[in-house]
C-alpha positions as CSV (number, residue, x, y, z in Angstrom):
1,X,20.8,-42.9,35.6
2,X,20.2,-39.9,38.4
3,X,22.0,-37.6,35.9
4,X,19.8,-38.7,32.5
5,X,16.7,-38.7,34.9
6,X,17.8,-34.9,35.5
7,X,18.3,-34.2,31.6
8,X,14.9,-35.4,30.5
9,X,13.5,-33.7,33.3
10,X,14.8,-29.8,32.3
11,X,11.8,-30.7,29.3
12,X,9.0,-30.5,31.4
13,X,9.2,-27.3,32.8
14,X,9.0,-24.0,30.5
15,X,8.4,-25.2,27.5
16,X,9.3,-22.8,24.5
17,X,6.4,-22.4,21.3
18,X,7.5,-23.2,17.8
19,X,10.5,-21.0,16.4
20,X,11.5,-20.0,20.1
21,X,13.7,-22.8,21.5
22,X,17.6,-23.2,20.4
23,X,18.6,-23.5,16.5
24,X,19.5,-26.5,14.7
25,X,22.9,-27.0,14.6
26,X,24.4,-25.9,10.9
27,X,26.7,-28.1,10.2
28,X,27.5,-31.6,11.4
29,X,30.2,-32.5,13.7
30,X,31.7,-35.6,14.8
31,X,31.6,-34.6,18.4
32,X,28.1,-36.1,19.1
33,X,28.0,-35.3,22.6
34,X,29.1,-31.6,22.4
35,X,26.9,-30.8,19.3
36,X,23.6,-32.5,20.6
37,X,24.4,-30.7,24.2
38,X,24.4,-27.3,22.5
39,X,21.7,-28.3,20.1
40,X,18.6,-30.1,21.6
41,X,17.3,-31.1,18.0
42,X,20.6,-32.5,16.9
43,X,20.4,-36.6,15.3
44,X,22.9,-38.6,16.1
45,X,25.6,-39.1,13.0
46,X,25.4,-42.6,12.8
47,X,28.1,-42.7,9.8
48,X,30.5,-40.1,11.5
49,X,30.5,-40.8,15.3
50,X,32.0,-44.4,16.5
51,X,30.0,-43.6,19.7
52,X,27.1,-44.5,17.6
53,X,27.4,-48.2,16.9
54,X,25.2,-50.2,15.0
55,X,23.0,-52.8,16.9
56,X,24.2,-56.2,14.9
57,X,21.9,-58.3,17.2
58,X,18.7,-57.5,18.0
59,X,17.7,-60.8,20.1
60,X,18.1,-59.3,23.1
61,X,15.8,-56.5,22.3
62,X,13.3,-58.9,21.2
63,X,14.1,-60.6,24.6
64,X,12.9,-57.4,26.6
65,X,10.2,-57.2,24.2
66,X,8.4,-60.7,25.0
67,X,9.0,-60.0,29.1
68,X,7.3,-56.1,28.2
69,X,4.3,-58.5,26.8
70,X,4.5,-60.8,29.7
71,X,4.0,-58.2,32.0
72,X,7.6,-59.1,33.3
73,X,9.3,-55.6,32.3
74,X,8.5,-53.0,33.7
75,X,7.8,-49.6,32.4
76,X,6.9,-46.2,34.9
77,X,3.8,-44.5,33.3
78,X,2.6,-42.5,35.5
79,X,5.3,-39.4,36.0
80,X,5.1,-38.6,31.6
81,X,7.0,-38.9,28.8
82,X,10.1,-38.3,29.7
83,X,10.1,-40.9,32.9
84,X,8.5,-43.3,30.3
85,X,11.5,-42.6,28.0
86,X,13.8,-44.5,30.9
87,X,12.0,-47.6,30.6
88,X,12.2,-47.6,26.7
89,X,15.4,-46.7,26.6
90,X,16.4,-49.7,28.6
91,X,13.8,-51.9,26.7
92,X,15.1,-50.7,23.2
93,X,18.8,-50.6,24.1
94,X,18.9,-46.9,23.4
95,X,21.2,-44.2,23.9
96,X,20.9,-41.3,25.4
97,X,22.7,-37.8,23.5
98,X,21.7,-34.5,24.8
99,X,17.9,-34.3,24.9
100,X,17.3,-37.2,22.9
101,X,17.1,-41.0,22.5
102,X,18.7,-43.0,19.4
103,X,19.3,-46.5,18.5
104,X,20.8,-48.1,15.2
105,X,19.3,-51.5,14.1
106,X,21.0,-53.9,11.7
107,X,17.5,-55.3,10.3
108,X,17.0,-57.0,7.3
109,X,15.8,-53.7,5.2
110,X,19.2,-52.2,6.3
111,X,20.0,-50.3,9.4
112,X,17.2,-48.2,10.9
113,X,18.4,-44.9,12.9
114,X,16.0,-44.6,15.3
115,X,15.1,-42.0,17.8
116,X,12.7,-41.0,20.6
117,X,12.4,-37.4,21.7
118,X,10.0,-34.7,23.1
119,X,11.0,-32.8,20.4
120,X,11.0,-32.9,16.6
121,X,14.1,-34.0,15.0
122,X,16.9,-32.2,12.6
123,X,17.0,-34.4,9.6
124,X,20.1,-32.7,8.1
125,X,22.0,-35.0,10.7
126,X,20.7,-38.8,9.6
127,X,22.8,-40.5,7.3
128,X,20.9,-40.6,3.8
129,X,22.1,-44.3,3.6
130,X,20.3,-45.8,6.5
131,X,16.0,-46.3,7.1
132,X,15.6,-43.0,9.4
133,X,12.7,-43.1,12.0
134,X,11.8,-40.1,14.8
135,X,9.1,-40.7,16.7
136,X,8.1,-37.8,19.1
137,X,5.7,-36.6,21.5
138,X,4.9,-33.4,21.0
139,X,6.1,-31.5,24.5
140,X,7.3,-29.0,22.1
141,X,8.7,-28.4,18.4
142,X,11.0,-26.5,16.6
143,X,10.4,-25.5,12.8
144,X,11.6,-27.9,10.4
145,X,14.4,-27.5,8.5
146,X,14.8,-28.1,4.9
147,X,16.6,-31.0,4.0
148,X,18.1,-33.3,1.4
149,X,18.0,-36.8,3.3
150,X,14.9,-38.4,3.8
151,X,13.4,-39.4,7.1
152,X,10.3,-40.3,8.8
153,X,9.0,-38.5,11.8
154,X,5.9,-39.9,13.9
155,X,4.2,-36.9,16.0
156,X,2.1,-37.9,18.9
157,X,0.3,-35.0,20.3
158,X,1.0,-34.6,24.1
159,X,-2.7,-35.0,24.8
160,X,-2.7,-38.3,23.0
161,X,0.1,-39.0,25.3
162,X,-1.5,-38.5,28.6
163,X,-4.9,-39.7,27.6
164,X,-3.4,-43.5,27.1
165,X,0.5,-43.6,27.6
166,X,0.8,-47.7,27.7
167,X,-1.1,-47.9,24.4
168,X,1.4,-45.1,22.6
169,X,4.3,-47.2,24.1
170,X,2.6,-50.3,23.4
171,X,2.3,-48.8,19.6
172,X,6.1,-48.0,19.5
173,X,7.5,-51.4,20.7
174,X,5.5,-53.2,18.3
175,X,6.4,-50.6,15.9
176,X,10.0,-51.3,16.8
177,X,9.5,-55.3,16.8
178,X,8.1,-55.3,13.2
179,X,11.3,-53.5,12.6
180,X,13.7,-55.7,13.9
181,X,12.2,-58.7,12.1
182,X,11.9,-57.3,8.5
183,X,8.7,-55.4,8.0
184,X,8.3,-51.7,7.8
185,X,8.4,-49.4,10.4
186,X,4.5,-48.0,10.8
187,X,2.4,-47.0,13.7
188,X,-0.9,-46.6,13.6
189,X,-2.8,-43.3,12.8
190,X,-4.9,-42.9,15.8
191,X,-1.4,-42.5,17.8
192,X,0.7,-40.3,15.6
193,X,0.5,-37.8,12.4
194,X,3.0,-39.2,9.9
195,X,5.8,-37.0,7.8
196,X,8.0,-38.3,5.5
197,X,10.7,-35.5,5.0
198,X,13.6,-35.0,2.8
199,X,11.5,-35.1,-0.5
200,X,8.4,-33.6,-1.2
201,X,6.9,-33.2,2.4
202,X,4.3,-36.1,2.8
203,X,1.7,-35.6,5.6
204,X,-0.4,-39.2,6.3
């Protein structure tokens, strides 16, 4: 835990602008852990990798969810994002690769790749077969790169972040419960700017 505390930590120092940080990686690779180490904005290959197995049952994420609710889980707030992200990730039954945080659901819609970063994703690396959701706050971005598989990203300014961080959690998790039982992956547009990507770029 010491050693992923230290990893999300290197994001809040100097942050690069769009265009400056590390390049996507170009081609896919079924080492996840040494692509997404030398690529920040690298997805998970959920089809490729074994490391990245599919969640088959989700009651013990709705479990955590109903003691989050209860006020029996708790989550740290107060030190940003990325010590929020430690929480979630033990909430959500994440993973942690590189600079970034994925799950894959077995839902009833199919299985949602999931991921939670301070960064924007690489959508070149989701499997086109799977429901594909990033959800991000905004510490920094990299330019999008064109792609051919369609994915979802959720952009929360870091401002909107700071101003309320339990209600932008609060807005994930239930985003993430609707998931798990069947309904569509939303959240609500007075927490995050919606893209769909991977066809004609969609802005909501």
């Amino acid at each position: 835990m010491k050693d992923q505390e230290n990893e999300t930590n290197k994001l809040t120092g100097n942050r690069p602008q769009m265009g400056s940080g590390p390049t996507y990686s170009d081609s896919p690779s079924d080492n996840v852990n040494s692509s997404i180490a030398s690529s920040p904005t690298d997805t998970v290959r959920t089809s490729k990798n074994p490391a990245a197995k599919v969640i088959k049952k989700s009651t013990p994420i709705l479990s955590n969810i109903k003691k989050f609710k209860n006020n029996d889980f708790h989550i740290e707030y107060s030190k940003g994002w990325n010590r929020t992200l430690i929480g979630l990730r033990q909430l959500l039954k994440i993973r942690y690769y590189g600079s970034s945080n994925y799950a894959n659901y077995d839902t009833p819609r199919g299985v949602l790749a999931f991921r939670l970063s301070g960064h924007n994703a690489n959508g070149n690396n989701y499997s086109p077969e799977n429901v594909n959701i990033s959800v991000f706050v905004a510490l920094f971005e990299y330019e999008h790169i064109k792609t051919s598989v369609k994915y979802t990203e959720y952009k929360i300014t870091e401002e909107t972040y700071n101003n309320n961080p339990q209600k932008v959690v609060i807005e994930i998790i239930n985003a993430v419960e609707r998931a798990l039982n069947g309904e569509m992956f939303e959240m609500s547009k007075d927490i995050a700017e919606k893209t769909v990507y991977g066809i004609e770029t969609n802005t909501q």
